[in-house]
N, CA and C atoms as an extended XYZ file, in Angstrom:
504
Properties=species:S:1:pos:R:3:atomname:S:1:resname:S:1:resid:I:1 pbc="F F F"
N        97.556      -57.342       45.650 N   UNK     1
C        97.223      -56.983       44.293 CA  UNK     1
C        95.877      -57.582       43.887 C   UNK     1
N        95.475      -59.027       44.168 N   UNK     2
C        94.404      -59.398       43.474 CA  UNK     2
C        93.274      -58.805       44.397 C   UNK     2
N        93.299      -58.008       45.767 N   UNK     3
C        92.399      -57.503       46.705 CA  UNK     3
C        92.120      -56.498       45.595 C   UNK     3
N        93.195      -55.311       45.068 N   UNK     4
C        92.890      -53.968       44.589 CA  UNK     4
C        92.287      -54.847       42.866 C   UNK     4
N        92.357      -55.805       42.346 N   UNK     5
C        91.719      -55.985       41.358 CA  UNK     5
C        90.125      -56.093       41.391 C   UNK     5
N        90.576      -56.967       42.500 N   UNK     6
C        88.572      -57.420       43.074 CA  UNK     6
C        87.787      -56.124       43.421 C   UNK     6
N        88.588      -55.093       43.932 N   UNK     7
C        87.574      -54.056       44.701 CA  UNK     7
C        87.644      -53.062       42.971 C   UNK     7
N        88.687      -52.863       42.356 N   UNK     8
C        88.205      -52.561       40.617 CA  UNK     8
C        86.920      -52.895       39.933 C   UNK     8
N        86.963      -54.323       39.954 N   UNK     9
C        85.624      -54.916       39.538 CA  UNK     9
C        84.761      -54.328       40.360 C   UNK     9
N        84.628      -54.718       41.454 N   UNK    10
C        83.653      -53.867       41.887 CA  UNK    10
C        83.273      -52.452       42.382 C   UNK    10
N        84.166      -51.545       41.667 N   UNK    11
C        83.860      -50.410       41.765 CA  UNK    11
C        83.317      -49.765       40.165 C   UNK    11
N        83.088      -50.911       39.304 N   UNK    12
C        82.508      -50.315       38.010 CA  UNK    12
C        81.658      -51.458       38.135 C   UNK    12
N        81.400      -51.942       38.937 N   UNK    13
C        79.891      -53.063       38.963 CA  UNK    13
C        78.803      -51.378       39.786 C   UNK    13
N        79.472      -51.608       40.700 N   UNK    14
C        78.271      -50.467       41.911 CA  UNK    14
C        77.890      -49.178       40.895 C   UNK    14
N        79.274      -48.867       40.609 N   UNK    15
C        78.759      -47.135       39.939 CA  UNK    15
C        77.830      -47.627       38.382 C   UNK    15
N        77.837      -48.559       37.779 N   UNK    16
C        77.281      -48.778       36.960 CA  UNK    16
C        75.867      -49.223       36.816 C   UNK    16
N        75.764      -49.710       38.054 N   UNK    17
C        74.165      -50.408       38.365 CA  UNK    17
C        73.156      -50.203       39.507 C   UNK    17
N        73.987      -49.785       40.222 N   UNK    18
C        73.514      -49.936       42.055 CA  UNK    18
C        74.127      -51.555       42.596 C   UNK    18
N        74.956      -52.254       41.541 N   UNK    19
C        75.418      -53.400       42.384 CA  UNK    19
C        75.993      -54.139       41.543 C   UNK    19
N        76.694      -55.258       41.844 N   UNK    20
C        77.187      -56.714       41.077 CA  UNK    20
C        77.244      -57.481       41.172 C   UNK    20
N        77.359      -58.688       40.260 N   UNK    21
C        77.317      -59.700       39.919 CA  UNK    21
C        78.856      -60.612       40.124 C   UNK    21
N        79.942      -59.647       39.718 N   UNK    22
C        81.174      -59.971       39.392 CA  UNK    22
C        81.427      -61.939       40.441 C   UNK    22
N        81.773      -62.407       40.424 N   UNK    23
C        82.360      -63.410       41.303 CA  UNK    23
C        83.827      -62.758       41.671 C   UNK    23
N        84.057      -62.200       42.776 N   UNK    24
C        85.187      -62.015       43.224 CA  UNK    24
C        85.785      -63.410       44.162 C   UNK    24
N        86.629      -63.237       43.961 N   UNK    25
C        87.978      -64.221       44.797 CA  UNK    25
C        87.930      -64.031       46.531 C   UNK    25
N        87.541      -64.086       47.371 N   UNK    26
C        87.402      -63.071       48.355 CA  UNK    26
C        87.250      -64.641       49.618 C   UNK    26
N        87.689      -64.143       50.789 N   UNK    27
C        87.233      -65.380       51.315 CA  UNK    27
C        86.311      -64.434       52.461 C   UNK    27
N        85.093      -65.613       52.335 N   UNK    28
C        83.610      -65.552       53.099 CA  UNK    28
C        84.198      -65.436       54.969 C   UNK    28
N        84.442      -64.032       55.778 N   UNK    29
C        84.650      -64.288       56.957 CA  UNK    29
C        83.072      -64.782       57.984 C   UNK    29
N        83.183      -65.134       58.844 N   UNK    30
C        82.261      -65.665       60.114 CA  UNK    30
C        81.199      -64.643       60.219 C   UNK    30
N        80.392      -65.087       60.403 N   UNK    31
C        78.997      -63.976       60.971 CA  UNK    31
C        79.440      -63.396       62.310 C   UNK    31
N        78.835      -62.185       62.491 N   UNK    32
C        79.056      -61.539       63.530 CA  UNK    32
C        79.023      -62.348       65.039 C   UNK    32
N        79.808      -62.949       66.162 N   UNK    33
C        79.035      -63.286       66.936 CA  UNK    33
C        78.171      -62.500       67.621 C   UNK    33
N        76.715      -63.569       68.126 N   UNK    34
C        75.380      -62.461       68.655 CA  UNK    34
C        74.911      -62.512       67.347 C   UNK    34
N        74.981      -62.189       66.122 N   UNK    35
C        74.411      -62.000       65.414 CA  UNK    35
C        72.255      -62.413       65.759 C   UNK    35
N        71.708      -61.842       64.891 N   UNK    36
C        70.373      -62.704       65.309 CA  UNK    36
C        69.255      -62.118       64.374 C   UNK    36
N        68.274      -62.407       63.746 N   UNK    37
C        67.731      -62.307       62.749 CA  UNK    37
C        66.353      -61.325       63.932 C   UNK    37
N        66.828      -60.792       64.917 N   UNK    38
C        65.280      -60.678       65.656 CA  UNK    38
C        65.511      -58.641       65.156 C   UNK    38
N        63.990      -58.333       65.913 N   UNK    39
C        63.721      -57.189       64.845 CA  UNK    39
C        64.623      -56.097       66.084 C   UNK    39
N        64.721      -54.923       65.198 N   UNK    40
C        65.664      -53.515       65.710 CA  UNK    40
C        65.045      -53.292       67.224 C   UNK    40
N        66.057      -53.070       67.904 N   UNK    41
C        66.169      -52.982       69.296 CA  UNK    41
C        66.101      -51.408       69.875 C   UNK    41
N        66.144      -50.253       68.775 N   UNK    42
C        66.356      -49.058       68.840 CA  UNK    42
C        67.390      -48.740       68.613 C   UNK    42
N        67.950      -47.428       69.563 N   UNK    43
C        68.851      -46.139       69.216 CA  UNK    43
C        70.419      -47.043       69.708 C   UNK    43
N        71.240      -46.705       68.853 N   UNK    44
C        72.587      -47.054       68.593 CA  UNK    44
C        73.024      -46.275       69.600 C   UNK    44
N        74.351      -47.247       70.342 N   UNK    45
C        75.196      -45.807       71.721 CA  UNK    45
C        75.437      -45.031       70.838 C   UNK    45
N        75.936      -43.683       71.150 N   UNK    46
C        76.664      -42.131       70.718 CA  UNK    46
C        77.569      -42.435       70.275 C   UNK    46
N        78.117      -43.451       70.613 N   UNK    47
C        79.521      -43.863       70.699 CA  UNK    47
C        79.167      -44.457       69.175 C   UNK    47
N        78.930      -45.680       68.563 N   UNK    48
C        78.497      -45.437       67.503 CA  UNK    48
C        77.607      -45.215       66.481 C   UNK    48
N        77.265      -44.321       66.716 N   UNK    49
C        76.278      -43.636       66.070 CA  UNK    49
C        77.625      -42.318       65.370 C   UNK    49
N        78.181      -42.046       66.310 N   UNK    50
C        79.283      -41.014       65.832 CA  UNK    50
C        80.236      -41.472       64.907 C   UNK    50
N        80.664      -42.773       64.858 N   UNK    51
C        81.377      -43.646       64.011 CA  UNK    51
C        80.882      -43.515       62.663 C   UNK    51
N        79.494      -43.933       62.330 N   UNK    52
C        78.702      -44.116       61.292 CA  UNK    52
C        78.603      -42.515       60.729 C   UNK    52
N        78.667      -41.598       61.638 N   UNK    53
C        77.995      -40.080       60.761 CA  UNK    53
C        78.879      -39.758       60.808 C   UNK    53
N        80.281      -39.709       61.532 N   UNK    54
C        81.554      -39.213       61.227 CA  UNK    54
C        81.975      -39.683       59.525 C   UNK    54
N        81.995      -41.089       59.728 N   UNK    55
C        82.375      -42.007       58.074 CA  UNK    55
C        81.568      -41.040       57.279 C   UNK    55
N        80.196      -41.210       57.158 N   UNK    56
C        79.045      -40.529       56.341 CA  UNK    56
C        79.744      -39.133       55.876 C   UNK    56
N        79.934      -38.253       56.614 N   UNK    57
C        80.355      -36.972       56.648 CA  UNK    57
C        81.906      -36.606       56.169 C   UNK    57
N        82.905      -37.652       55.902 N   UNK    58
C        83.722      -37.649       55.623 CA  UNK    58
C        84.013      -37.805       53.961 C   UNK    58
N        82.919      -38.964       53.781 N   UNK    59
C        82.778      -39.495       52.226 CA  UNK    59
C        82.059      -38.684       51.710 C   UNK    59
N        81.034      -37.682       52.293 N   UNK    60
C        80.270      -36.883       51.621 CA  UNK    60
C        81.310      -35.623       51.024 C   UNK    60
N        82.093      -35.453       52.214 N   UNK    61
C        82.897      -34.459       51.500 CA  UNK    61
C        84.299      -34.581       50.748 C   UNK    61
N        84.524      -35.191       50.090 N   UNK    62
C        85.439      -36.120       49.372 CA  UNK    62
C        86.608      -36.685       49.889 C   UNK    62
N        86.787      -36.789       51.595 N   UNK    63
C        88.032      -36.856       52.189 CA  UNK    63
C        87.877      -38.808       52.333 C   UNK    63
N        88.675      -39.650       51.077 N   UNK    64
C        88.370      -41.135       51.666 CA  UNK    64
C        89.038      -41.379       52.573 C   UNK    64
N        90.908      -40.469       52.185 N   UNK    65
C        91.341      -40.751       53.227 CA  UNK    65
C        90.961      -40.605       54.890 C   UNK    65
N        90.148      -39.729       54.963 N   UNK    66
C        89.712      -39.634       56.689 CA  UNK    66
C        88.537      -40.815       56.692 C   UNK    66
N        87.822      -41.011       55.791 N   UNK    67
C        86.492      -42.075       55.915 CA  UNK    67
C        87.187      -43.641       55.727 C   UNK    67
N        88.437      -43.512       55.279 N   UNK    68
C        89.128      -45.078       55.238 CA  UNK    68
C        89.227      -45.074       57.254 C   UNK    68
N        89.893      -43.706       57.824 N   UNK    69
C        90.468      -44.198       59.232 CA  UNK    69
C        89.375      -44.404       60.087 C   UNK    69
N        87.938      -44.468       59.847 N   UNK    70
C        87.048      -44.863       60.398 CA  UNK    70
C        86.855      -46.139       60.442 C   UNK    70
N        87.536      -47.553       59.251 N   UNK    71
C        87.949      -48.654       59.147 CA  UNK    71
C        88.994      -49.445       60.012 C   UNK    71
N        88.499      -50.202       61.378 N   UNK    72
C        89.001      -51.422       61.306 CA  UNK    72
C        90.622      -51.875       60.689 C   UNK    72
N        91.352      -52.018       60.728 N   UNK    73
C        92.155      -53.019       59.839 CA  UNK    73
C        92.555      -54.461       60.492 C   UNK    73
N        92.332      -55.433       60.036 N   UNK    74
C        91.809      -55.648       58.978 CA  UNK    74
C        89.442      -55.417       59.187 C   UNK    74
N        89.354      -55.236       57.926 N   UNK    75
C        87.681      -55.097       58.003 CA  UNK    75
C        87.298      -55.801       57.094 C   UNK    75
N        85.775      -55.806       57.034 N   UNK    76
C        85.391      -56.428       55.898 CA  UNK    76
C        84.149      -55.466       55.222 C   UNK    76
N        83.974      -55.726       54.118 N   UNK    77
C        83.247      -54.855       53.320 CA  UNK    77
C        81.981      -55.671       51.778 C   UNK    77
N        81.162      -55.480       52.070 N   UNK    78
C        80.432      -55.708       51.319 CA  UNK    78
C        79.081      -55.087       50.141 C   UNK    78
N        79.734      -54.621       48.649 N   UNK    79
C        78.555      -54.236       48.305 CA  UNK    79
C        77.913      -54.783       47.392 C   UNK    79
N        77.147      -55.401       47.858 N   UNK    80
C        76.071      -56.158       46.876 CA  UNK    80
C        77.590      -57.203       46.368 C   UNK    80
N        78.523      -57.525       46.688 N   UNK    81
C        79.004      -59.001       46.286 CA  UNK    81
C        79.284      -59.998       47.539 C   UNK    81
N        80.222      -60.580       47.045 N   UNK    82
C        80.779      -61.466       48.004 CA  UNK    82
C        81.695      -60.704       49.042 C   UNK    82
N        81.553      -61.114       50.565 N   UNK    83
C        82.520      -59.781       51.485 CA  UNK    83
C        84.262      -59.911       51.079 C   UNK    83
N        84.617      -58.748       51.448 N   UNK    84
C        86.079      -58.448       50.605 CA  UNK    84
C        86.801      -58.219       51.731 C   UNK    84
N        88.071      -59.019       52.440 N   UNK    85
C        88.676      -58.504       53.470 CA  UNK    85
C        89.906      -57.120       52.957 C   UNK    85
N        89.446      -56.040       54.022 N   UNK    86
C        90.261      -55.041       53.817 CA  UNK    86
C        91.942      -55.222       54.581 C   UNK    86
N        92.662      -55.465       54.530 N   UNK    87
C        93.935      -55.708       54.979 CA  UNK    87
C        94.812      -54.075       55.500 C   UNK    87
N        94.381      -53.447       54.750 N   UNK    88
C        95.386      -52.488       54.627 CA  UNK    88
C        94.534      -51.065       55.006 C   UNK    88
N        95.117      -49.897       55.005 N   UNK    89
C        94.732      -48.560       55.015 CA  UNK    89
C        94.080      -48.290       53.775 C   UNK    89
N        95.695      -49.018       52.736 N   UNK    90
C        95.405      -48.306       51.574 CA  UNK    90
C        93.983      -49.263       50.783 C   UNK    90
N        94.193      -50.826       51.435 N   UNK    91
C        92.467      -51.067       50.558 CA  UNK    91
C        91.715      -50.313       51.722 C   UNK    91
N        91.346      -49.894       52.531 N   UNK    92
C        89.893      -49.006       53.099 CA  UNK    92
C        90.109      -47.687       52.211 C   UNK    92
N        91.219      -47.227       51.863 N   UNK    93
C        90.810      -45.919       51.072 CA  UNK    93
C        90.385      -46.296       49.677 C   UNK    93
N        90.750      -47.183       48.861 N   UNK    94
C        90.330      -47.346       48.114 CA  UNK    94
C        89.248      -47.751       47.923 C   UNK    94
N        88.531      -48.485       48.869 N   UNK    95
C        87.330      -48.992       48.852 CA  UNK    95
C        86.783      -47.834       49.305 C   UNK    95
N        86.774      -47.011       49.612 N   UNK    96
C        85.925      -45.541       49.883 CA  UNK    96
C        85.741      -44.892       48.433 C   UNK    96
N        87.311      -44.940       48.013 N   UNK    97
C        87.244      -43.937       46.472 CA  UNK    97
C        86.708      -45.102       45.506 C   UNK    97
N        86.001      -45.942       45.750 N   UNK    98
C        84.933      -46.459       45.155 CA  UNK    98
C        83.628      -46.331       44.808 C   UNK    98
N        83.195      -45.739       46.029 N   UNK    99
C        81.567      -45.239       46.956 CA  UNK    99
C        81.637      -43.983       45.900 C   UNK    99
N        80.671      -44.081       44.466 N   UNK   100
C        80.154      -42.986       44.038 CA  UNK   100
C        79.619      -41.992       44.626 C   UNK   100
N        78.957      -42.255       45.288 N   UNK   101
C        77.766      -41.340       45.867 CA  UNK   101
C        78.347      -40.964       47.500 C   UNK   101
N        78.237      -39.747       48.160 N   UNK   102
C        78.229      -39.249       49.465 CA  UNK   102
C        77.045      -39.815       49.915 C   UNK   102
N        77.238      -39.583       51.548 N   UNK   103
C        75.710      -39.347       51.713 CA  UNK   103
C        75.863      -39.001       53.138 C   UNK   103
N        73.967      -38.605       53.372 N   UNK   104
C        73.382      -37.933       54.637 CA  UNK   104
C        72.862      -38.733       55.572 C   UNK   104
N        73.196      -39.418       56.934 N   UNK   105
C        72.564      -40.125       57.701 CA  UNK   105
C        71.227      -39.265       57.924 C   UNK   105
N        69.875      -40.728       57.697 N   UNK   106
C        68.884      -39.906       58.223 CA  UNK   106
C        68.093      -40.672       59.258 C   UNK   106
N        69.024      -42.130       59.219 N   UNK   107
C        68.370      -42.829       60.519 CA  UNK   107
C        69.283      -43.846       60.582 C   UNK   107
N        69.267      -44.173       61.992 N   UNK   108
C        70.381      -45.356       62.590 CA  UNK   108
C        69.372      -46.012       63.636 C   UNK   108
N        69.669      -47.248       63.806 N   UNK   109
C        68.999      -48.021       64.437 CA  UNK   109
C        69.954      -49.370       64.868 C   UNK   109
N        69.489      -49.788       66.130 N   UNK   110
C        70.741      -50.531       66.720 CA  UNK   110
C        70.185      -51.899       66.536 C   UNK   110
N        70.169      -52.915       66.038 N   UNK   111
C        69.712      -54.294       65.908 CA  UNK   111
C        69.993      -55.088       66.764 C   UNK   111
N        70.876      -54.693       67.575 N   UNK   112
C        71.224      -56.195       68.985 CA  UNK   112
C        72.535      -56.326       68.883 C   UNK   112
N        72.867      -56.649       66.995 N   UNK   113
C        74.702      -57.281       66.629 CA  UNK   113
C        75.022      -55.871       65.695 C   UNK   113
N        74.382      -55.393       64.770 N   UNK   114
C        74.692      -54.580       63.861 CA  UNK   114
C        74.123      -52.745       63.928 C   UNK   114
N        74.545      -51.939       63.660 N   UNK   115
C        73.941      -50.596       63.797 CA  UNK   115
C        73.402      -50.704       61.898 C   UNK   115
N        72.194      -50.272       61.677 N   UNK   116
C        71.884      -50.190       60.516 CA  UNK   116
C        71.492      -48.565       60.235 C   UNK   116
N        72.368      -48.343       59.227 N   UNK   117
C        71.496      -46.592       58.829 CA  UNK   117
C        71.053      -46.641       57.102 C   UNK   117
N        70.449      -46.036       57.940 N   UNK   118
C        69.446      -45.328       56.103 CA  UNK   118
C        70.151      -43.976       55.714 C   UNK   118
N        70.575      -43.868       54.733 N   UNK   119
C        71.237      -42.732       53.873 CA  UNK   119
C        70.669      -42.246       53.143 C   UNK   119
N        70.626      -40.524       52.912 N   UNK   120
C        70.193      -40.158       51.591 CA  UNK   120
C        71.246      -39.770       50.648 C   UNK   120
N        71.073      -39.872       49.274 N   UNK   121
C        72.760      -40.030       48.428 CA  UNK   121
C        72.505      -38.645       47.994 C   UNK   121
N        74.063      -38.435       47.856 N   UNK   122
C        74.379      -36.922       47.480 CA  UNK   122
C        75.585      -37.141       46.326 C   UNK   122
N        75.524      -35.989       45.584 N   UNK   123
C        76.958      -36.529       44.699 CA  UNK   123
C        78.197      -35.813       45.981 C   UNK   123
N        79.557      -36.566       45.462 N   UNK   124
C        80.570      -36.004       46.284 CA  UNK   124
C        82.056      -35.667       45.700 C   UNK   124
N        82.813      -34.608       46.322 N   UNK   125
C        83.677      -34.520       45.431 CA  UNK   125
C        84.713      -35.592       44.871 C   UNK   125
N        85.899      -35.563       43.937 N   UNK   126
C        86.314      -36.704       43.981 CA  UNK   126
C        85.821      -37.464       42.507 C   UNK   126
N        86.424      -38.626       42.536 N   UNK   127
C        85.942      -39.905       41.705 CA  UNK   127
C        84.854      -40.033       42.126 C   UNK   127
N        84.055      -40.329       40.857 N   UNK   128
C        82.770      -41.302       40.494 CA  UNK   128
C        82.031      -39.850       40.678 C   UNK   128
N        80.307      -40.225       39.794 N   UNK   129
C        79.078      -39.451       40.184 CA  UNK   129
C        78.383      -40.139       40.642 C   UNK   129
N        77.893      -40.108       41.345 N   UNK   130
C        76.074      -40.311       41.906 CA  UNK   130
C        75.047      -40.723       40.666 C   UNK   130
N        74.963      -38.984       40.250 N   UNK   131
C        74.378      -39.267       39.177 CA  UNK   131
C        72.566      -39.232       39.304 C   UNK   131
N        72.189      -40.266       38.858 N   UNK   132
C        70.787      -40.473       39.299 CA  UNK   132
C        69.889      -40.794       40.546 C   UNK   132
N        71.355      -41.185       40.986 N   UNK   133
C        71.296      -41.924       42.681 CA  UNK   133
C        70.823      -41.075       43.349 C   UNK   133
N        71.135      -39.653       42.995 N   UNK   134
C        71.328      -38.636       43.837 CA  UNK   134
C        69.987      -38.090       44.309 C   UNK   134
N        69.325      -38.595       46.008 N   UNK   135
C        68.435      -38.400       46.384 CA  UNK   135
C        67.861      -39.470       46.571 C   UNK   135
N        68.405      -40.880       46.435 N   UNK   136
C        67.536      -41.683       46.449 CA  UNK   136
C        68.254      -42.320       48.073 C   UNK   136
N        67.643      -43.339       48.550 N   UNK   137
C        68.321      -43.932       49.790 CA  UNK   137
C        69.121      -45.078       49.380 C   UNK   137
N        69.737      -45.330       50.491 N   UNK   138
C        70.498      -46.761       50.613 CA  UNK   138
C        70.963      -47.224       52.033 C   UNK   138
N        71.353      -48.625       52.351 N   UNK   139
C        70.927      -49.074       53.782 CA  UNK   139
C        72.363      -49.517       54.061 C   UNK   139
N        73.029      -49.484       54.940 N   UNK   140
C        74.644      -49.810       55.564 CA  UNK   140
C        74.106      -50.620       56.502 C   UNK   140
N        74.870      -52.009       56.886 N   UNK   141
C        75.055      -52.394       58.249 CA  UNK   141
C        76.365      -52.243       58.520 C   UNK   141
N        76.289      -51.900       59.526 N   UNK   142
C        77.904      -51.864       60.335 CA  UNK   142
C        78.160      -52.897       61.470 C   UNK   142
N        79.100      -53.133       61.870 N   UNK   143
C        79.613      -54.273       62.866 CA  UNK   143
C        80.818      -52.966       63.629 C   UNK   143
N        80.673      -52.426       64.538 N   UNK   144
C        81.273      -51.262       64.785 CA  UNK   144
C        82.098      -51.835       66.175 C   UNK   144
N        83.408      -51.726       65.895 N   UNK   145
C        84.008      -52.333       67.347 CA  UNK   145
C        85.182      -51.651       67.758 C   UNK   145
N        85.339      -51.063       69.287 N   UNK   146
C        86.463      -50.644       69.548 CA  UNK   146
C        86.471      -48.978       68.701 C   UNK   146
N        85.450      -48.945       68.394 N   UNK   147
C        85.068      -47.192       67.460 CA  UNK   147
C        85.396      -47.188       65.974 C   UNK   147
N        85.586      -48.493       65.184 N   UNK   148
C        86.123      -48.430       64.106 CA  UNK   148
C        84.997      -49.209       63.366 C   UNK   148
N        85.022      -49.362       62.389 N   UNK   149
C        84.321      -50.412       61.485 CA  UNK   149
C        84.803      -51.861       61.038 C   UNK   149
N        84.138      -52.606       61.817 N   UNK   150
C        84.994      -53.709       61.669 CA  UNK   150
C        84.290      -54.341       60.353 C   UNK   150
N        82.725      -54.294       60.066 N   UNK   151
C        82.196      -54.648       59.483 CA  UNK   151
C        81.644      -53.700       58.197 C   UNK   151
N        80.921      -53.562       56.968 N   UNK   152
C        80.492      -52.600       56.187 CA  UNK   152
C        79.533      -53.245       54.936 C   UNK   152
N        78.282      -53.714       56.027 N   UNK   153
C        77.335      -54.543       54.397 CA  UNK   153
C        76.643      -53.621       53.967 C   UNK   153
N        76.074      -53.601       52.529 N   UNK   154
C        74.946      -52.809       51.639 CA  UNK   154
C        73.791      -53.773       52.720 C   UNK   154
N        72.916      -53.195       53.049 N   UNK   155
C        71.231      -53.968       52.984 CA  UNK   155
C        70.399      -53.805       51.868 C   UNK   155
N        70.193      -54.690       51.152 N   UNK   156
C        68.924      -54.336       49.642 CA  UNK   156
C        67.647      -54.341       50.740 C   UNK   156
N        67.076      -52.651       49.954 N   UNK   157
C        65.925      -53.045       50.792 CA  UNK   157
C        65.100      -53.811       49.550 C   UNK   157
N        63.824      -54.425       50.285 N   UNK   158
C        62.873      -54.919       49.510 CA  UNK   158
C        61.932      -54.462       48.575 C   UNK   158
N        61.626      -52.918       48.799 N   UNK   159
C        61.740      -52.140       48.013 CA  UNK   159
C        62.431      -50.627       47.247 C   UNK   159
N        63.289      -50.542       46.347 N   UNK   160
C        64.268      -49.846       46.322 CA  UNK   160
C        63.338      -48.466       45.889 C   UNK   160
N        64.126      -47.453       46.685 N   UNK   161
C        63.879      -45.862       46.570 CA  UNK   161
C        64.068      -45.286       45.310 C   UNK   161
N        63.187      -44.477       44.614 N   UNK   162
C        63.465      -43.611       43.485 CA  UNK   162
C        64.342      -42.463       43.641 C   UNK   162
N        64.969      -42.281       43.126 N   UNK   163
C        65.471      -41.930       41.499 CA  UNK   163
C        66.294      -43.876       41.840 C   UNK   163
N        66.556      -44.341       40.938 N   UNK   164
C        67.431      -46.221       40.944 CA  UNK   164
C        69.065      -45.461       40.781 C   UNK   164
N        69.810      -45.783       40.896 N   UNK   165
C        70.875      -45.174       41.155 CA  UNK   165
C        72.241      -45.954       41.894 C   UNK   165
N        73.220      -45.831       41.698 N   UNK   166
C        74.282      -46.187       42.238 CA  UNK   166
C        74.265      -45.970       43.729 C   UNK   166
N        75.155      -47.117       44.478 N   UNK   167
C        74.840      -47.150       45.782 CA  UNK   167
C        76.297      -46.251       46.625 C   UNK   167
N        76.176      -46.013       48.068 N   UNK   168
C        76.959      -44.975       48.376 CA  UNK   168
C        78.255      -46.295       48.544 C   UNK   168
């Protein structure tokens, strides 16, 4: 219960701003091992790369439930707060029917520990709008293991894309 409260808060922090502030309750899991601050290594395997545009393509078209089974259980998830462990099916679907915005992979790139893609936002059917978002980008890291999502951070880029907008 206090998981589906925390991911509440933050599903009227994101659609309201592009992000939040909230202090959720959440406990901080381990960095990826491998992790490493060194620069993108290139093209992500097929293997996931298909993970990431399958999810993408699922949330774009309002199905969370199929974009939750692209989740890990347990996973972790982060947008713009503190990371939120997903326990269940039903928190990955809900944390999907959170994600205002759909969107279009338009680049993936493999970092060494993480696959990172750039999105363009689309509105999608379902809960929440886009809204203004709609057309602007936004950055996912994934921690992709065993074909699922084990991992799911926002990246702020350093400089944010026009139209300002809610994040996917």
């Amino acid at each position: 219960m206090r998981l589906l409260l925390a991911l509440a808060v933050l599903a009227l922090g994101v659609s309201a701003c592009g992000g939040s502030d909230a202090r959720l309750k959440a406990r901080t899991p381990p960095a990826p091992k491998g992790s490493s601050s060194r620069l993108p290594a290139g093209s992500p395997s097929k293997a996931d790369d298909a993970v990431v545009r399958g999810w993408a393509d699922a949330l774009r078209a309002g199905d969370v439930a199929k974009a939750a089974r692209y989740f890990a259980i347990p996973s972790v998830v982060s947008n713009g707060t503190k990371p939120i462990r997903l326990a269940s099916r039903a928190d990955a679907v809900f944390f999907n029917r959170t994600l205002p915005c759909g969107a279009k992979v338009t680049k993936t790139q493999d970092t060494g520990a993480l696959v990172v893609a750039t999105f363009e936002l689309t509105e999608r059917p379902g809960p929440g709008r886009c809204g203004q978002g709609v057309g602007g980008t936004a950055r996912t890291a994934f921690l992709i293991r065993g074909g699922k999502i084990a991992q799911w951070r926002r990246v702020v880029d350093s400089e944010p894309s026009l139209p300002q907008g809610p994040t996917i």
